[in-house]
C-alpha positions as a printed Julia matrix, in Angstrom:
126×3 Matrix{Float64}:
   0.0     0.0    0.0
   1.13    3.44  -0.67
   0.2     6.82   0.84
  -0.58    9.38  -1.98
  -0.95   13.01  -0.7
  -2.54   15.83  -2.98
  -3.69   19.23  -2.92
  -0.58   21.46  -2.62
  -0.39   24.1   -5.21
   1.16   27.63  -5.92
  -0.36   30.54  -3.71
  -0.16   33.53  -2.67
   0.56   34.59   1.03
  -2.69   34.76   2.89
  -4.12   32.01   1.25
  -5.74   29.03   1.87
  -5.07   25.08   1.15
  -5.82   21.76   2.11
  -3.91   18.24   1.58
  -5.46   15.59   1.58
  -3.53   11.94   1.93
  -5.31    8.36   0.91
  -4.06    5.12   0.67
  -3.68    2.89  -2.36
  -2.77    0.0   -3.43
  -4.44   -1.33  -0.78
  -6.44   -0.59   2.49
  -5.41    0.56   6.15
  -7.49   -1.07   8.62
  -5.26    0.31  11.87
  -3.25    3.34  12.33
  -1.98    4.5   15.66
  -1.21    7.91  14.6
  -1.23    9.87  10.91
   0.45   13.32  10.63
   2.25   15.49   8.01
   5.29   16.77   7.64
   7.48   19.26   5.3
  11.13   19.82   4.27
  12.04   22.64   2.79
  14.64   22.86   0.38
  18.2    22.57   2.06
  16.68   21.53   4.82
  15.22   18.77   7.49
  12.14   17.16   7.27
  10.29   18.48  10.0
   6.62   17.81  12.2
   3.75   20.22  11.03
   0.99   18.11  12.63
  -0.29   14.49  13.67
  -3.24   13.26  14.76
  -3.62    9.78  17.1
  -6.3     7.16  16.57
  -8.29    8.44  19.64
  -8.37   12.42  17.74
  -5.42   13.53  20.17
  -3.32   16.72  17.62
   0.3    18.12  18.32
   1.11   20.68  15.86
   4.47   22.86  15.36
   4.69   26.03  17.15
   5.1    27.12  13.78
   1.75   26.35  12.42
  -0.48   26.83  15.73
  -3.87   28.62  14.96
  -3.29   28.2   10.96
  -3.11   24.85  10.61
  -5.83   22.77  11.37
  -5.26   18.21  11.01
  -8.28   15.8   10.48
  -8.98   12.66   9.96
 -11.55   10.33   8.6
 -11.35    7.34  10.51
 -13.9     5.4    8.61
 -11.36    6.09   5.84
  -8.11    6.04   7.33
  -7.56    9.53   4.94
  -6.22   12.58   6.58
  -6.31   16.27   6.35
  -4.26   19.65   6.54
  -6.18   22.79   6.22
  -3.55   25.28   5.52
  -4.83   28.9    6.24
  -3.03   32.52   6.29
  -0.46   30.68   4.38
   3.26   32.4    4.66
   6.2    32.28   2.73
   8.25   30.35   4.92
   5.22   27.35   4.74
   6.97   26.55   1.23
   8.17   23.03   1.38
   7.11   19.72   0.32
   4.79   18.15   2.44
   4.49   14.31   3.76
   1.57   12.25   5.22
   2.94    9.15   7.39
   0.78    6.45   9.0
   2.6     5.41  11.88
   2.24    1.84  13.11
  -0.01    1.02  10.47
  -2.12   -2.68   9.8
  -3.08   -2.96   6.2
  -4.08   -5.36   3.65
  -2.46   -5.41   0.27
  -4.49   -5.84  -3.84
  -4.38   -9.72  -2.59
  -5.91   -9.31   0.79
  -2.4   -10.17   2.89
  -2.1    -8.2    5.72
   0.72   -6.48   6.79
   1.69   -4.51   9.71
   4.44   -1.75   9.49
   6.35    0.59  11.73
   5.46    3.52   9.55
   4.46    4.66   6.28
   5.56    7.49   4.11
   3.71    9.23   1.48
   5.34   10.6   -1.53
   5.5    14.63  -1.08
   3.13   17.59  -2.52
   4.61   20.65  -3.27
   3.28   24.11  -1.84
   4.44   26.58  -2.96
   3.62   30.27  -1.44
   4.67   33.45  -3.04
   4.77   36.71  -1.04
């Protein structure tokens, strides 16, 4: 199974986005925790949010009060609403599952330490 995030984009600051990140390839029956994360160009890929099973959110000091993480359980898809984007939000962003049960195309089930998604780039101009 593969994580495949979406919705990043070119914007201007002050504007508004949302990622979404889905599985496929297969189908996540158990996460413990789902969150994104971003690296920047030059540097470190770094936290921006997660989310637990049980709807507990951390976020970066960085992102508090624009950033908002959700989840669809039902799903296993989650969400980053992006608002009063800045310049310095300009990365490309990851979705991870972390501790994550799934079942492949052939119905075998697997159980990981974590999953990575492959990156979506936002982009915000000033």
């Amino acid at each position: 199974v593969q994580l495949q995030a979406s919705g990043g984009g070119l914007v201007q600051a002050g504007s508004c986005l949302r990622l979404s990140c889905a599985a496929s390839g297969g189908t996540i029956i158990r996460v413990d925790a789902m969150g994104w994360y971003r690296q920047a160009p030059g540097k470190e890929r770094d936290l921006v949010a997660t989310i637990t099973s049980g709807g507990d959110t951390v976020y970066s000091d960085s992102v508090k009060g624009r950033f908002t993480i959700s989840a669809d359980n039902a799903k296993k898809m989650v969400y980053l609403q992006m608002n009063s984007l800045k310049p310095e939000d300009t990365a490309v962003y990851f979705c991870k599952a972390d501790q994550p049960v799934y079942t492949d195309i052939l119905g075998t089930m697997h159980a990981d330490r974590v999953l990575w998604g492959q990156g979506t780039l936002v982009t915000v101009s000033s």
